[in-house]
Backbone as JSON Lines, residues from 0, in Angstrom:
{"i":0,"aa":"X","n":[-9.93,-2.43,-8.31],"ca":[-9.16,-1.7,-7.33],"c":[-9.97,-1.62,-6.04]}
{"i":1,"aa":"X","n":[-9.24,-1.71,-4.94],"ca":[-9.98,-1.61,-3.9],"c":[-9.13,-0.5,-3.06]}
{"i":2,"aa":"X","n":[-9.9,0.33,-2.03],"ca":[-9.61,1.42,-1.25],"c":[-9.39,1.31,-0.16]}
{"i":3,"aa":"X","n":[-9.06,1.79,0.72],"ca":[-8.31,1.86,2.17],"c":[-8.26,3.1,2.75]}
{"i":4,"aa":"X","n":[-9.24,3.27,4.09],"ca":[-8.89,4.93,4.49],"c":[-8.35,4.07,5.65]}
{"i":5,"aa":"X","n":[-6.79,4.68,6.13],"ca":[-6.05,4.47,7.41],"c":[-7.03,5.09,8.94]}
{"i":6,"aa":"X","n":[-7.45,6.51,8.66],"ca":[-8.41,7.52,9.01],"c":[-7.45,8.13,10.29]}
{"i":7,"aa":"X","n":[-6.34,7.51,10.53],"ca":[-5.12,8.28,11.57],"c":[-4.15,9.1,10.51]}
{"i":8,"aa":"X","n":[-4.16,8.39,9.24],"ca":[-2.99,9.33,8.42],"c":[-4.05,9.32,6.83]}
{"i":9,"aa":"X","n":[-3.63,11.23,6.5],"ca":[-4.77,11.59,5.65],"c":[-3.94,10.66,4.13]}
{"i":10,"aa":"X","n":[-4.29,9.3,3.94],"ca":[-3.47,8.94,2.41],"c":[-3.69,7.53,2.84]}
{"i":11,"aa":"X","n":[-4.53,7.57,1.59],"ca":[-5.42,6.47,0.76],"c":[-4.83,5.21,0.17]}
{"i":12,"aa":"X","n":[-4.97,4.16,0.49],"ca":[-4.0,2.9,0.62],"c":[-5.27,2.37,-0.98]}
{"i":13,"aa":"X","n":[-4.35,1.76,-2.15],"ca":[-5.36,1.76,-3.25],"c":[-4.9,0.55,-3.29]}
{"i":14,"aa":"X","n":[-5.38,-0.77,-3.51],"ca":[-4.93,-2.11,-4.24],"c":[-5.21,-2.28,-5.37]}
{"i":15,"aa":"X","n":[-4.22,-2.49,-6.25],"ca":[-4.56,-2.15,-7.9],"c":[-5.05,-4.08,-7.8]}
{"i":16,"aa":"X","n":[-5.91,-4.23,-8.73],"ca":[-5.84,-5.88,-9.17],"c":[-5.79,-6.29,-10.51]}
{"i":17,"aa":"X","n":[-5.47,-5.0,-11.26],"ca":[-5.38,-5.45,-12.85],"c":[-4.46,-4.27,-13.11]}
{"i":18,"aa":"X","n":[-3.41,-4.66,-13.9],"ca":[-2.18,-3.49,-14.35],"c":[-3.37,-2.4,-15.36]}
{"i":19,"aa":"X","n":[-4.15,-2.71,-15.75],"ca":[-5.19,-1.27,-16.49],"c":[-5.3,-0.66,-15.62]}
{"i":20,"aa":"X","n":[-6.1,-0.86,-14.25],"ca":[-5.66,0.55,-13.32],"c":[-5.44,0.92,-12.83]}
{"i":21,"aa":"X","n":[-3.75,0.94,-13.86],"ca":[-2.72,2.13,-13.26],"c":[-3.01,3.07,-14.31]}
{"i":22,"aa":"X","n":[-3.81,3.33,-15.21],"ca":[-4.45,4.41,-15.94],"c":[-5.2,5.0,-15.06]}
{"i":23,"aa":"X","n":[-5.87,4.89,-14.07],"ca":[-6.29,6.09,-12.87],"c":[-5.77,6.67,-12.06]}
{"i":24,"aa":"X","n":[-4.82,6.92,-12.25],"ca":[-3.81,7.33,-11.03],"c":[-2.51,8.18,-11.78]}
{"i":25,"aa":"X","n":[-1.84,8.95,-11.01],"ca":[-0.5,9.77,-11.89],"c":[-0.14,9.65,-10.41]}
{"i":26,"aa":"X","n":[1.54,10.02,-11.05],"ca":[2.57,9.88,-9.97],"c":[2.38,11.34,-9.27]}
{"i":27,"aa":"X","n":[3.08,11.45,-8.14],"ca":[3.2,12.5,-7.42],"c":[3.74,13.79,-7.96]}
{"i":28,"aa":"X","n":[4.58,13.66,-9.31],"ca":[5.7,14.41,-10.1],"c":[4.52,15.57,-10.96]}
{"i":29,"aa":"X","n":[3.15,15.32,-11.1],"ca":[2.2,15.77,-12.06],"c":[1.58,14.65,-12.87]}
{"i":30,"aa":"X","n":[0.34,15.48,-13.66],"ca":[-0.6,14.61,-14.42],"c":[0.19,14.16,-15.67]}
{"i":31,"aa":"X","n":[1.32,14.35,-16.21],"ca":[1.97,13.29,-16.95],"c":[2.97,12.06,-16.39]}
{"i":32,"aa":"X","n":[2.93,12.33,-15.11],"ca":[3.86,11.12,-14.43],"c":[3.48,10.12,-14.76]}
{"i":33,"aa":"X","n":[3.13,9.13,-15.45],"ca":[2.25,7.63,-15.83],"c":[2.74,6.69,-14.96]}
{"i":34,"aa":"X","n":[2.01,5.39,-14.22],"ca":[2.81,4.47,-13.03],"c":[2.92,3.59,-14.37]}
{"i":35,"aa":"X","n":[4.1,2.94,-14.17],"ca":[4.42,1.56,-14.87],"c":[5.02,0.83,-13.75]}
{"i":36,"aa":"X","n":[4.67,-0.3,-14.37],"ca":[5.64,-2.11,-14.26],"c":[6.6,-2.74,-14.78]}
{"i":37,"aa":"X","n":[8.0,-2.77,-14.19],"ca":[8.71,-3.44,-15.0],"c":[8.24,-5.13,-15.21]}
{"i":38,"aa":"X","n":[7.95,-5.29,-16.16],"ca":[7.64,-7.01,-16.21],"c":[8.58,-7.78,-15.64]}
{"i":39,"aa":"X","n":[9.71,-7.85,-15.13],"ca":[10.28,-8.51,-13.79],"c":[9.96,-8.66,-12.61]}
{"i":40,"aa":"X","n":[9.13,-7.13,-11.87],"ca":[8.87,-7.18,-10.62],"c":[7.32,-8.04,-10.12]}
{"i":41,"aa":"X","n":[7.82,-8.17,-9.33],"ca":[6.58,-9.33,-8.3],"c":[5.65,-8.44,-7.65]}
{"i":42,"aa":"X","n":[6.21,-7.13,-7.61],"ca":[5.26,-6.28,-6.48],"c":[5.75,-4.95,-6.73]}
{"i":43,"aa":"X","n":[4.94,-4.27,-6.85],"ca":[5.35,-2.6,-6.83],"c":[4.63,-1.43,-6.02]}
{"i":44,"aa":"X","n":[5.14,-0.81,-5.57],"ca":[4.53,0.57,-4.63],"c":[4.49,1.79,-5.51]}
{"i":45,"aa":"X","n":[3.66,2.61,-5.86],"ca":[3.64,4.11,-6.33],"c":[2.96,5.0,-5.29]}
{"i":46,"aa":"X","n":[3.8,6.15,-5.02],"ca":[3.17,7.51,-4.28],"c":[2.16,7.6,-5.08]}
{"i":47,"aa":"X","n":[0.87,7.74,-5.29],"ca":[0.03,8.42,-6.33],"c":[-1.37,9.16,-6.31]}
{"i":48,"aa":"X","n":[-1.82,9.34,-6.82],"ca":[-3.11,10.55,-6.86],"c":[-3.95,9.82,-8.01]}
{"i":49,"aa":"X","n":[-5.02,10.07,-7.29],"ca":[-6.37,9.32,-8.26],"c":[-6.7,10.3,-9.03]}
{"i":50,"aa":"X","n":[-6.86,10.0,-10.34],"ca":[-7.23,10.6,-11.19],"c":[-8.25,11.71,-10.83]}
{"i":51,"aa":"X","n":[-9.58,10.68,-10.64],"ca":[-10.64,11.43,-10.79],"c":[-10.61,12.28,-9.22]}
{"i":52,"aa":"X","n":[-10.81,11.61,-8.51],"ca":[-10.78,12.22,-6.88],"c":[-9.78,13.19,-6.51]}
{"i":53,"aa":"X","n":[-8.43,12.96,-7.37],"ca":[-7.19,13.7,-6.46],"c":[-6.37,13.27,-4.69]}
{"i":54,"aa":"X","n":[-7.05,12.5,-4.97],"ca":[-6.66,11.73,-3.49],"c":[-5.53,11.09,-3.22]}
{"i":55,"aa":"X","n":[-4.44,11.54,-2.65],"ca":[-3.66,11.22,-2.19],"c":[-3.28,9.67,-1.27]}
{"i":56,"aa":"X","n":[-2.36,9.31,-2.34],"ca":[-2.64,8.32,-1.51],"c":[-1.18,7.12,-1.65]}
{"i":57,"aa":"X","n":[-1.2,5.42,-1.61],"ca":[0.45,4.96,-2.2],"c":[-0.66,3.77,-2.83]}
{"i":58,"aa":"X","n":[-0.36,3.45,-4.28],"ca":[-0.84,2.47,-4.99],"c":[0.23,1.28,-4.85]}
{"i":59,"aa":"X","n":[-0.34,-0.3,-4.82],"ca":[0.38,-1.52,-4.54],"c":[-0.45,-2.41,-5.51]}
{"i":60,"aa":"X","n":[0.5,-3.3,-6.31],"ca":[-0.13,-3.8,-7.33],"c":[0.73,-5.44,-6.9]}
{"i":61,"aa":"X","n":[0.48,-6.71,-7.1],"ca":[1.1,-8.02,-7.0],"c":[0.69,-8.89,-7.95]}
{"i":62,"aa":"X","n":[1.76,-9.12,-8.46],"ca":[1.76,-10.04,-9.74],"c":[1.51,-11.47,-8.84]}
{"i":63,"aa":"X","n":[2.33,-11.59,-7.57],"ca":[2.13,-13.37,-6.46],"c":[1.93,-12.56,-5.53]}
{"i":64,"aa":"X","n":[1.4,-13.09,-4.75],"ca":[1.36,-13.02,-3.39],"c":[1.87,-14.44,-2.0]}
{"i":65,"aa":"X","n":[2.89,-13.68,-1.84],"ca":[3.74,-14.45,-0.96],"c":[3.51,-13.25,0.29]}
{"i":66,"aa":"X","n":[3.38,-14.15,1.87],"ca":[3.71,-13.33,2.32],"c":[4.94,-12.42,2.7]}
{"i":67,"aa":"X","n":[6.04,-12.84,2.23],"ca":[7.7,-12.24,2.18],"c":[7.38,-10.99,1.43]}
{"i":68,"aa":"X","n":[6.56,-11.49,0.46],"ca":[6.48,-9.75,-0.89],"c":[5.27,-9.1,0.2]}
{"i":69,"aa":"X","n":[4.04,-9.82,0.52],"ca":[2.88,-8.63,1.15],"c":[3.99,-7.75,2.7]}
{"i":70,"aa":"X","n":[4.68,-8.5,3.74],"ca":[5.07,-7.72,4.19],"c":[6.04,-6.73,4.12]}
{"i":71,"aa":"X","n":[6.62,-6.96,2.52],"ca":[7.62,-6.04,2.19],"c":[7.55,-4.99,1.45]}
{"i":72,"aa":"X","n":[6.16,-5.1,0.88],"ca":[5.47,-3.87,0.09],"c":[5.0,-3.15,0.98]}
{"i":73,"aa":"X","n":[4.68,-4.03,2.82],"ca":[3.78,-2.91,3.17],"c":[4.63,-2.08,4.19]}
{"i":74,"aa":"X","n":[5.6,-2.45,4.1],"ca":[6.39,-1.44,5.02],"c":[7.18,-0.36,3.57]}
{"i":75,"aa":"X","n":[7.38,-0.81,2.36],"ca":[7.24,0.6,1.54],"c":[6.5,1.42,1.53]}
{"i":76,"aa":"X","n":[5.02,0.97,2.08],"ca":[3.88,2.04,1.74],"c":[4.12,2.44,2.97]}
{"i":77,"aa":"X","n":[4.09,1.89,4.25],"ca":[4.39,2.93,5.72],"c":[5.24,3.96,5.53]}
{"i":78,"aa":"X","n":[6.15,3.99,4.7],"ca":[7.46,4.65,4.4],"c":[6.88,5.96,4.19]}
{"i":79,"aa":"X","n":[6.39,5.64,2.8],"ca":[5.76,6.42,2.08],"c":[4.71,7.31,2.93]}
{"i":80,"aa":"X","n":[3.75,6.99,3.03],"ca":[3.25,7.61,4.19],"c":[3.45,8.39,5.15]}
{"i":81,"aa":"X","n":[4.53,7.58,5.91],"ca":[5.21,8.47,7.17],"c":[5.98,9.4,6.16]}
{"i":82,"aa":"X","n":[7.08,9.22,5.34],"ca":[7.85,10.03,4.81],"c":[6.79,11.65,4.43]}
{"i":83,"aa":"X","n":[5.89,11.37,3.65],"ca":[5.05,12.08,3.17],"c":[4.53,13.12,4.33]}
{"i":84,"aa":"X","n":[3.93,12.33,5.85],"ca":[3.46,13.23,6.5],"c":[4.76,13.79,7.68]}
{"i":85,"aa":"X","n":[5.64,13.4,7.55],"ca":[7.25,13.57,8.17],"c":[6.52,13.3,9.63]}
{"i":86,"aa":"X","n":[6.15,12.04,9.6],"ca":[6.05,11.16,10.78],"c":[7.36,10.87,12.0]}
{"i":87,"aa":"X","n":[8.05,11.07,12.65],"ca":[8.91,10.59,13.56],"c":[8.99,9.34,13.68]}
{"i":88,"aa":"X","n":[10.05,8.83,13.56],"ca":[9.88,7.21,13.75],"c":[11.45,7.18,14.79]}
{"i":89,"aa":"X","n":[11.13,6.63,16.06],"ca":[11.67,6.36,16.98],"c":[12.24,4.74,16.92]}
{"i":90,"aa":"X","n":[13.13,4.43,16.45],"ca":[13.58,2.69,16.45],"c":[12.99,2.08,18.02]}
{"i":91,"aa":"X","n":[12.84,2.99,19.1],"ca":[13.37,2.03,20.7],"c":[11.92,2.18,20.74]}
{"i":92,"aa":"X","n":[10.33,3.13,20.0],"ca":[8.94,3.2,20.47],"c":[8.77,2.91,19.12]}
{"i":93,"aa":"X","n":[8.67,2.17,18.07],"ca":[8.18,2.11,17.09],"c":[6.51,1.52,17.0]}
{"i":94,"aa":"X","n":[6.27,1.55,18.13],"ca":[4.64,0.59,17.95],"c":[3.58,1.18,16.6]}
{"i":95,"aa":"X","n":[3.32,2.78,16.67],"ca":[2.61,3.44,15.72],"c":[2.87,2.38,14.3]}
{"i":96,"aa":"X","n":[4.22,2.06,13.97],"ca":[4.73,2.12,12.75],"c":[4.45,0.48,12.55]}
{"i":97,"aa":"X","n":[4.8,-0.26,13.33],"ca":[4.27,-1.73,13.38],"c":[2.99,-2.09,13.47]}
{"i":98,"aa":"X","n":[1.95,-1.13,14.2],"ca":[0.67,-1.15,14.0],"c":[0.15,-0.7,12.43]}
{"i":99,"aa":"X","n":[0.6,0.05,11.97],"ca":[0.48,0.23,10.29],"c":[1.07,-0.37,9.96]}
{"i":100,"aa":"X","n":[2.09,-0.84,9.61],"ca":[2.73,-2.01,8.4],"c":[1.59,-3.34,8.21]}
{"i":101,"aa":"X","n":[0.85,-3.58,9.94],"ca":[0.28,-4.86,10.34],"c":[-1.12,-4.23,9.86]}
{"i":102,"aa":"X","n":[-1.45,-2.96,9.74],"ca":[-2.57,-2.8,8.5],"c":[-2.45,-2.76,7.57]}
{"i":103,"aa":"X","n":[-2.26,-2.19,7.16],"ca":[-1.45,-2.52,5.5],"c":[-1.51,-3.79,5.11]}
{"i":104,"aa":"X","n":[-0.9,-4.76,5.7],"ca":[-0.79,-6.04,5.32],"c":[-2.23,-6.3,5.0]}
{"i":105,"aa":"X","n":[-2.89,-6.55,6.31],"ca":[-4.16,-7.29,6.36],"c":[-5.08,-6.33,5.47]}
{"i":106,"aa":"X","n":[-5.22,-5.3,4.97],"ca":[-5.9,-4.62,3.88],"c":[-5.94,-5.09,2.7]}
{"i":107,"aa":"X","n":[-4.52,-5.66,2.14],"ca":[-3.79,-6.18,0.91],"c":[-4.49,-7.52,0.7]}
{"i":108,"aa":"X","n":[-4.28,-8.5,2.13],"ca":[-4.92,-9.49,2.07],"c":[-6.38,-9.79,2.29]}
{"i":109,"aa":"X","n":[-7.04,-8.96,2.91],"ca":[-8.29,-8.46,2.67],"c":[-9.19,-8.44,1.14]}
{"i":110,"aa":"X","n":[-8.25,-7.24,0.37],"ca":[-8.6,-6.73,-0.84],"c":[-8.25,-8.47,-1.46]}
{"i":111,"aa":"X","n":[-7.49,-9.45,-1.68],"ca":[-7.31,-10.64,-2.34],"c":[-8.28,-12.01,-1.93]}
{"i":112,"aa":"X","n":[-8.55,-11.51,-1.17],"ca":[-9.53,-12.56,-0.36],"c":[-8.62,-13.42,0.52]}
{"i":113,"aa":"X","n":[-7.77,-13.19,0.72],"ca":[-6.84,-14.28,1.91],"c":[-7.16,-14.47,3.39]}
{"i":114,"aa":"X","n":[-7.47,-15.48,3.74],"ca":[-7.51,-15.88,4.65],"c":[-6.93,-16.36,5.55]}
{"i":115,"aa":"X","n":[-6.46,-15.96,6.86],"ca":[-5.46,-17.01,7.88],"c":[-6.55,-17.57,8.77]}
{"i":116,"aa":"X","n":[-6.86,-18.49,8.77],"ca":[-6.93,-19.88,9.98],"c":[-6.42,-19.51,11.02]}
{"i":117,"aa":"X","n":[-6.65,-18.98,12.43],"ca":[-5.93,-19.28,13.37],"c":[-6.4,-20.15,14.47]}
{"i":118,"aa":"X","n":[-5.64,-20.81,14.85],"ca":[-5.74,-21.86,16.09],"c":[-6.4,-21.41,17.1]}
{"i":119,"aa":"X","n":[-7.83,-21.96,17.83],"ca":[-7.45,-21.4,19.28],"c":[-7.25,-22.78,19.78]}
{"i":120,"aa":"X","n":[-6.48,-21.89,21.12],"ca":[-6.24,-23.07,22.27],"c":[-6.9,-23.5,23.02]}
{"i":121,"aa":"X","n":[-7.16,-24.51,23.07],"ca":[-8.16,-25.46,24.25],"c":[-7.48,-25.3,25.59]}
C-alpha cells in the first residue's frame, strides 16, 4: 500500500496493491464495515479509515490499469473528498477540482511505477 497526503484537503489518498490490504482499513459505517471486491470490477474506490492510524482517508485498488479506469477512479475519489469536506464545486471555475483529479491520477500512477514519456519540442 502506498500513501498520499493531498496537504490542501485533510484525507489520505491510500493505493491498495494487493486485495489483503483491504484488511487494514474499515468503511466509514464503523469497525465492522469490511471493504470488499466484487470479482468483476476492474477498479474500486472505498471512503475508509486505517485501521491502525484512524486516518481518514478514500482507498483505490486496480485489478488493470488503463488510463480510462485511472482517470475514472480518480474523479470518484475527488468526489469523495470534496463530498466529505462539502467542498463547492462551481461547473464555470472548476480549476481546484481538475487540479485534484490530475493528482490523484499521477499519485496512482506514481504508486504503480508508470511512466509517461513526454516530447519536448525542438
Amino acid at each position: 500500500m502506498k500513501k498520499y497526503d493531498p496537504q490542501i484537503y485533510p484525507r489520505t489518498l491510500f493505493v491498495i496493491e494487493n486485495l489483503d490490504e483491504l484488511k487494514l482499513f474499515h468503511g466509514r459505517g464503523g469497525v465492522n464495515e469490511e471493504l470488499e471486491m466484487s470479482p468483476s470490477s476492474q477498479a474500486r474506490v472505498w471512503p475508509a479509515v486505517e485501521k491502525e492510524t484512524g486516518q481518514l482517508g478514500v482507498a483505490v485498488y486496480y485489478r488493470s490499469l488503463w488510463f480510462d479506469t485511472i482517470a475514472h477512479e480518480a474523479v470518484h475519489i475527488a468526489n469523495v473528498v470534496f463530498g466529505d469536506l462539502d467542498v463547492a464545486m462551481n461547473w464555470s471555475d472548476d480549476e481546484h477540482y481538475a487540479y485534484f483529479v490530475g493528482w490523484i491520477a499521477e499519485k496512482i500512477g506514481e504508486a504503480h511505477n508508470l511512466k509517461i514519456i513526454k516530447s519536448k519540442k525542438k
